[in-house]
C-alpha positions as CSV (number, residue, x, y, z in Angstrom):
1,X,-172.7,-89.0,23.8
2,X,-169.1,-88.1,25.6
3,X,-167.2,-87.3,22.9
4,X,-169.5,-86.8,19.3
5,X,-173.2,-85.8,18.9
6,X,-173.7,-88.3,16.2
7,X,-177.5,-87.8,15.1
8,X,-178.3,-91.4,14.1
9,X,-176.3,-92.5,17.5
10,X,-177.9,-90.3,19.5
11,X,-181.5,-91.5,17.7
12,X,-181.0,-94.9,18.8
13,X,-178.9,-94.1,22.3
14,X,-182.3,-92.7,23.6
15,X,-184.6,-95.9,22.5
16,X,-181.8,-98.7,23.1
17,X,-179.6,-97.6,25.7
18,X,-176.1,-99.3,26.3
19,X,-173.3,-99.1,24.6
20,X,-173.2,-102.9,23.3
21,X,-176.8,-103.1,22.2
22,X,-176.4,-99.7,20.5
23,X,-173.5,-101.1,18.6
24,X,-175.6,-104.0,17.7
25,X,-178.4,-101.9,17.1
26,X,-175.9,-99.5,14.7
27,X,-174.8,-102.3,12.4
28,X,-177.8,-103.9,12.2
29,X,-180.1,-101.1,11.1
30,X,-179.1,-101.8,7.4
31,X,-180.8,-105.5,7.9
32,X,-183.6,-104.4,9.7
33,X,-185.4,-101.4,7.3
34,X,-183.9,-102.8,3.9
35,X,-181.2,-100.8,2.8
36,X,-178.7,-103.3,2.8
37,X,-181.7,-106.0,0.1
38,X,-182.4,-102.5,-1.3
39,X,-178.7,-102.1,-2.2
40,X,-178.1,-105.8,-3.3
41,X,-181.1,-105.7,-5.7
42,X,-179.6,-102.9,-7.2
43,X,-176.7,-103.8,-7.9
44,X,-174.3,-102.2,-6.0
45,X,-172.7,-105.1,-5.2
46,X,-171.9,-106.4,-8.2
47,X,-168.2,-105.9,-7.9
48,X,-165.7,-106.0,-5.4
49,X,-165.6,-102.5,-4.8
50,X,-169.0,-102.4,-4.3
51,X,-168.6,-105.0,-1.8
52,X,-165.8,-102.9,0.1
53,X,-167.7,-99.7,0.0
54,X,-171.0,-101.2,1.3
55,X,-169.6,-103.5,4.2
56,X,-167.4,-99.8,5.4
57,X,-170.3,-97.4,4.6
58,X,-173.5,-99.3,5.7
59,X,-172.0,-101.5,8.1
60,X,-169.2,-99.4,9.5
61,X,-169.5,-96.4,9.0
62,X,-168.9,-93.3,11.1
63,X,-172.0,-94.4,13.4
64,X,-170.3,-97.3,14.5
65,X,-166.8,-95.6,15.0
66,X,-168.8,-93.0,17.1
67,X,-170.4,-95.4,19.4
68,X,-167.2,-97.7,20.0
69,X,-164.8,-94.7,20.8
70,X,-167.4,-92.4,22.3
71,X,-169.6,-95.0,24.4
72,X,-167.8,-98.4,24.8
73,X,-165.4,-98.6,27.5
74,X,-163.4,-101.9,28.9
75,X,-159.8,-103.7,27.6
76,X,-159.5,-104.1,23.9
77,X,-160.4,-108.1,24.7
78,X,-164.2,-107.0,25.8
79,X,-165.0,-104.8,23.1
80,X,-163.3,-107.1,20.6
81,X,-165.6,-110.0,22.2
82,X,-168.7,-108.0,21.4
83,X,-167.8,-106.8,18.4
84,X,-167.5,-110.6,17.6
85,X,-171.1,-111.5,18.8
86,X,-172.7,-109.2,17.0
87,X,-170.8,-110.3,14.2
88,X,-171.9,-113.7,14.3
89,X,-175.9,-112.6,14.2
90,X,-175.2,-109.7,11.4
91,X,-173.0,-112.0,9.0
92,X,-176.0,-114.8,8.9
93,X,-178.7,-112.6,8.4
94,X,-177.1,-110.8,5.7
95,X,-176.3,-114.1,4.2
96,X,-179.7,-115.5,4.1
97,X,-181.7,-111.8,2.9
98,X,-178.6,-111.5,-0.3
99,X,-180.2,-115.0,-0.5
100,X,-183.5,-113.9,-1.7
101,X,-182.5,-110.9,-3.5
102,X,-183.0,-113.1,-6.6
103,X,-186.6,-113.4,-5.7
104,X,-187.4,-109.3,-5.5
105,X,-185.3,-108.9,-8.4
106,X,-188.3,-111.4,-10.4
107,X,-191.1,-109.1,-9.3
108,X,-189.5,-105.2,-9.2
109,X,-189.2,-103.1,-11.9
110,X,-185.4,-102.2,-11.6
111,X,-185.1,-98.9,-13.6
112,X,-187.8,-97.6,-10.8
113,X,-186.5,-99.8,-7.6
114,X,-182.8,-98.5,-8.3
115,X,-183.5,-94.7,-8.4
116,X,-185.7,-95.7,-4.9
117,X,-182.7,-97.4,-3.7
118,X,-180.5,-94.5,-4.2
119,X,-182.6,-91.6,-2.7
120,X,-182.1,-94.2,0.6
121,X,-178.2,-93.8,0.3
122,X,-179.1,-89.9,-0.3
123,X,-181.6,-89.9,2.9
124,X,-179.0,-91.6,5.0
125,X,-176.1,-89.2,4.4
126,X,-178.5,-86.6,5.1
127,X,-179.5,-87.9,8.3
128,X,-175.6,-88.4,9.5
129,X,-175.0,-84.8,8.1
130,X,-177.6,-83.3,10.5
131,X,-179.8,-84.7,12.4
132,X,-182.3,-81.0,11.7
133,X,-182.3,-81.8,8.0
134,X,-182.6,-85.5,8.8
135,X,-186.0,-84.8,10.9
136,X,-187.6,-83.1,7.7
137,X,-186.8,-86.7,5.5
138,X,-189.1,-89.9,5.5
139,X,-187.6,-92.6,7.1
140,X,-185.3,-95.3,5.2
141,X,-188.3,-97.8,5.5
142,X,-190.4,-95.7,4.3
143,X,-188.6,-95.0,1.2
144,X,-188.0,-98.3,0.1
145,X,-191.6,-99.4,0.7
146,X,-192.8,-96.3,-1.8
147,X,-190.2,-98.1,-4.1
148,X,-191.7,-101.5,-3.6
149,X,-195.0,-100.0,-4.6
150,X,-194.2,-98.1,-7.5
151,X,-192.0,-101.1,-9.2
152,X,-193.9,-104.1,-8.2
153,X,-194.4,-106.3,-11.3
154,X,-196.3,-109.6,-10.2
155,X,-195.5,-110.9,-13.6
156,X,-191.9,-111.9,-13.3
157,X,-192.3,-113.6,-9.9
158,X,-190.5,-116.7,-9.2
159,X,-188.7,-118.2,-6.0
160,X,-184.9,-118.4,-6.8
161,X,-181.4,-117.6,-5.6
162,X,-178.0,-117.0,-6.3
163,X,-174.7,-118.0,-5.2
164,X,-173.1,-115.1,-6.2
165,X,-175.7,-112.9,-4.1
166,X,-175.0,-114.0,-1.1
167,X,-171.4,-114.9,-1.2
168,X,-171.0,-110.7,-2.1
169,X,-173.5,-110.0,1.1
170,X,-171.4,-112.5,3.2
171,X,-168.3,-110.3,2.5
172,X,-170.4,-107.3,2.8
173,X,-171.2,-108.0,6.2
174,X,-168.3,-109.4,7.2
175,X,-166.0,-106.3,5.7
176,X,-168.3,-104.5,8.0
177,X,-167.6,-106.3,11.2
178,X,-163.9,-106.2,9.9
179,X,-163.8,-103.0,10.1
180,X,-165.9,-102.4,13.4
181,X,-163.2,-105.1,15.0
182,X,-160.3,-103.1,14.0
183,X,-161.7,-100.0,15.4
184,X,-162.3,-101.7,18.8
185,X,-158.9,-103.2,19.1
186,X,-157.0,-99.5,17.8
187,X,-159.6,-97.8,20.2
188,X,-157.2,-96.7,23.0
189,X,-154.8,-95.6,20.1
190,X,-157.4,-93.6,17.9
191,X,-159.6,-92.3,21.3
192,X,-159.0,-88.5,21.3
193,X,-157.1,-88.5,18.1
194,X,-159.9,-89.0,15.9
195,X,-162.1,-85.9,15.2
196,X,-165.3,-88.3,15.2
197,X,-167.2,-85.4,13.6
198,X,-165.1,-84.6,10.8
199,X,-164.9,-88.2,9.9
200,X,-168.9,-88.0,10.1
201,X,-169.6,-85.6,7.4
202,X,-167.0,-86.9,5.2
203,X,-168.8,-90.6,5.6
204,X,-171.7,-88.3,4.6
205,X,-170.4,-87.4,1.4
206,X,-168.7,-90.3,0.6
207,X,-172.4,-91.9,1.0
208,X,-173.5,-89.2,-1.3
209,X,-170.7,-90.4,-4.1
210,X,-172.1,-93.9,-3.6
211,X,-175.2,-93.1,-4.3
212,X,-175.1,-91.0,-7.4
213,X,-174.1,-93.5,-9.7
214,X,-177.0,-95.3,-8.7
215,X,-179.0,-92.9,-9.8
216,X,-177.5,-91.4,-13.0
217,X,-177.6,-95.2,-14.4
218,X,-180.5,-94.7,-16.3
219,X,-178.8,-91.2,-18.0
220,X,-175.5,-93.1,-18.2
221,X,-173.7,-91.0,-16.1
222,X,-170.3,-92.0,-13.6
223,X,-170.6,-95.5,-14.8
224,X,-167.3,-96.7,-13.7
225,X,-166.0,-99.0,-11.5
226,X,-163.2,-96.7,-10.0
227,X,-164.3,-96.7,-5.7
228,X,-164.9,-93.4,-5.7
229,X,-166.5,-93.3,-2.4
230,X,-163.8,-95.3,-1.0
231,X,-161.6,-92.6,-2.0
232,X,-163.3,-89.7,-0.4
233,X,-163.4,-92.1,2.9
234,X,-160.0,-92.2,3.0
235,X,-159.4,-88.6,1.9
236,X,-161.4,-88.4,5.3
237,X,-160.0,-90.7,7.8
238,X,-157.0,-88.9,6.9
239,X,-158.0,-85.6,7.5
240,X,-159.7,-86.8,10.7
241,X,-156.6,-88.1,12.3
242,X,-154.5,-86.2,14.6
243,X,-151.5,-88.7,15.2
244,X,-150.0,-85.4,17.2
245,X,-153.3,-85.1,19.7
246,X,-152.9,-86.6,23.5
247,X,-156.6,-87.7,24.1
248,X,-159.6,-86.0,25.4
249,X,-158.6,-86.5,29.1
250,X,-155.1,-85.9,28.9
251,X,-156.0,-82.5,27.5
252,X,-158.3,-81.2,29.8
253,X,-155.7,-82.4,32.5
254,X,-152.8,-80.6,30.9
255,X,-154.7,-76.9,30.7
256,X,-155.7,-77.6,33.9
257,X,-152.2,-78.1,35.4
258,X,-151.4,-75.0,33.1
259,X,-154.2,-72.7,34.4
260,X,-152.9,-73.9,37.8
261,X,-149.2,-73.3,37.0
262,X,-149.8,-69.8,35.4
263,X,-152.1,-68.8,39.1
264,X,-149.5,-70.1,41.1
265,X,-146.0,-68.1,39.3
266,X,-148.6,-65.2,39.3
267,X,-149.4,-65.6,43.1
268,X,-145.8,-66.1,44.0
269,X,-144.9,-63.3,41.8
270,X,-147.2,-61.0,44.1
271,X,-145.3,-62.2,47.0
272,X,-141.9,-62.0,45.8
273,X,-142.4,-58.4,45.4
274,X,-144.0,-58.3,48.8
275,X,-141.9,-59.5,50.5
276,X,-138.6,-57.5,48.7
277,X,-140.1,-54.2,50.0
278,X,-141.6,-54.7,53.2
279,X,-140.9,-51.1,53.6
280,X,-143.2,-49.8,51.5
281,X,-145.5,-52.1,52.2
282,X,-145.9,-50.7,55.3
283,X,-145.2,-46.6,54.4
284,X,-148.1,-46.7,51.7
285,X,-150.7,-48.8,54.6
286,X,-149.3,-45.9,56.8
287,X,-150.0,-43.5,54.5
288,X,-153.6,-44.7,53.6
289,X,-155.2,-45.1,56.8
290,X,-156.6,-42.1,58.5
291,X,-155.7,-41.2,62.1
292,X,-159.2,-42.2,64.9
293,X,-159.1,-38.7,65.5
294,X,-159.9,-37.5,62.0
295,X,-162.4,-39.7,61.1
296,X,-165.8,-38.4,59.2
297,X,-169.0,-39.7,61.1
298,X,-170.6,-42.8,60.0
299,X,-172.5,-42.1,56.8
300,X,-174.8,-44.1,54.7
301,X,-172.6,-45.6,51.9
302,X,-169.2,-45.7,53.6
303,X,-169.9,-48.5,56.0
304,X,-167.7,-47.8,59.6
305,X,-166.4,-44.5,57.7
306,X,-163.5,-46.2,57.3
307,X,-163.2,-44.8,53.3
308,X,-162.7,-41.1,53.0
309,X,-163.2,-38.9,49.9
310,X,-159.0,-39.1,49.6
311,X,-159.3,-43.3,49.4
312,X,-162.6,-43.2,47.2
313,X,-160.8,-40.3,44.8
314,X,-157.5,-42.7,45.1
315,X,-159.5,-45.6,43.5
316,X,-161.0,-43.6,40.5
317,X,-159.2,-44.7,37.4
318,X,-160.1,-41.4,35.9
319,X,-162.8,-43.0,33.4
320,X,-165.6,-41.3,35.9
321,X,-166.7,-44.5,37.0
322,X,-167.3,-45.0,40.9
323,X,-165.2,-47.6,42.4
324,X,-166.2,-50.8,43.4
325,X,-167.1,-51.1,46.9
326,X,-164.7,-53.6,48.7
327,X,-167.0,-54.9,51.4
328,X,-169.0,-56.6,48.7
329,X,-166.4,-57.9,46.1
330,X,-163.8,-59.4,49.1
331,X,-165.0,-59.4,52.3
332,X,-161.5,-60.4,53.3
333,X,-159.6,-57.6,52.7
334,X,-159.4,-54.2,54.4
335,X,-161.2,-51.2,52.7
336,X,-157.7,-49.0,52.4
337,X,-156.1,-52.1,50.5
């Protein structure tokens, strides 16, 4: 990507392609391999920080703030408008599978299913940590079917919903969006000012602090409903600012002009003192080249024999190394120079 090498971006960048349909692709991932019923069977969502933290975490996160400052380009109206589309497919769908979570809560063990549905928090943050370690772990999908299979409990099945389910997913999803919205419309602000990678690993470990109270339930450990991992995300986005930065391309364009700047003084200060002693100038080119009349034959090495042993000793520094040989470092110059 331009600007971060966000491993779950880059994953999808090479199978997708385009920054819109990897956006879409981004913040629908959590609908698509089960995290997001995974999460909403377990419970996380049973409060309205939960809610909070899962719509910024799952459906924001720092993959979707890579992709929209790093890969989407156009006015804030275009990237606003696609934001919005993919909004109105994510919102629906998240809608209708919080429907059902009822219906796999009948037939799951939820001691087992819970601790499942936390090593998929755990997996993720690894995977958005580094994308090496990330290679070495089974796939979201592939946890949460192990966790299907090892707390499936055909006893307790029965077809039902709940109101509250899916009016907490709605706002899930749509917190999410939210939040991808606002990134898109502050995107020419926070472009170059936001240290995407930073803001990465901190998403990491505030996805890490979501998911340990999911697993400590069953020892009774950080049971509280203090947002933790909202905290540590903003602990981040603040450290990941720079209000003081000028962009990516205004930087390289100002050491640029500075590298030129500090070449040109340095190339007029050569010239300045040129041209204040003409004179000498002229005495030491005088001084260094050797009359026709007393020039040594042509000899292998000393191309023209235009170098003497005087202009070779001349260009010793005295560290016993051989100077370089003019003709074939700058053609341009002459040999006594």
């Amino acid at each position: 990507m331009s600007v971060s090498r966000h491993p779950v971006a880059l994953r999808l960048e090479r199978q997708v392609g385009g920054a819109t349909k990897l956006l879409a692709t981004v913040m629908a991932l959590p609908l698509v391999d089960g995290i997001f019923p995974a999460l909403v069977v377990a419970g996380v969502m049973g409060s309205a920080a939960g809610v909070v933290e899962t719509g910024i975490l799952i459906f924001g996160g720092s993959a979707t703030i890579a992709v929209i400052l790093a890969e989407m380009d156009g006015s804030r109206r275009e990237m606003a408008t696609s934001v919005l589309l993919i909004g109105a497919v994510i919102v629906p769908v998240a809608a209708i599978e919080a429907a059902f979570a009822p219906t796999l809560r009948g037939f799951l063990e939820l001691a087992i299913f819970e601790r499942f549905a936390g090593l998929v928090i755990l997996s993720i943050a690894a995977k958005t940590a580094s994308a090496e370690f990330g290679e070495y772990l089974p796939s979201p999908a592939v946890i949460i079917g192990l966790g299907l299979v090892a707390s499936f409990d055909p006893s307790g099945f029965a077809v039902e919903t709940s109101t509250e389910y899916v009016v907490n997913g709605t706002a899930a999803a749509a917190i999410g969006v939210g939040f991808a919205l606002a990134v898109a419309l502050m995107s020419p602000h926070l472009r170059g000012r936001v240290d995407i990678d930073r803001f990465r690993f901190g998403s990491a470990v505030a996805l890490g602090v979501l998911a340990l109270p999911i697993l400590l339930r069953p020892f009774g450990l950080m049971q509280t409903e203090v947002p933790i991992a909202l905290a540590v995300l903003g602990v981040t986005a603040l450290f990941a600012y720079d209000p003081n930065a000028e962009g990516v391309g205004a930087a390289v364009g100002d050491s640029d002009d500075e590298s030129s700047d500090d070449e040109a003084a340095e190339g007029g200060s050569d010239r300045d003192d040129d041209a204040d002693d003409p004179d000498d100038s002229d005495e030491d080119v005088d001084s260094t080249v050797p009359d026709s009349s007393d020039r040594p034959a042509e000899t292998p090495g000393d191309p023209g024999g235009l170098v003497d042993d005087d202009v070779a000793v001349a260009g010793d520094d005295g560290d016993g190394e051989e100077p370089a040989n003019p003709f074939t470092e700058d053609d341009s110059r002459a040999p006594w120079l």
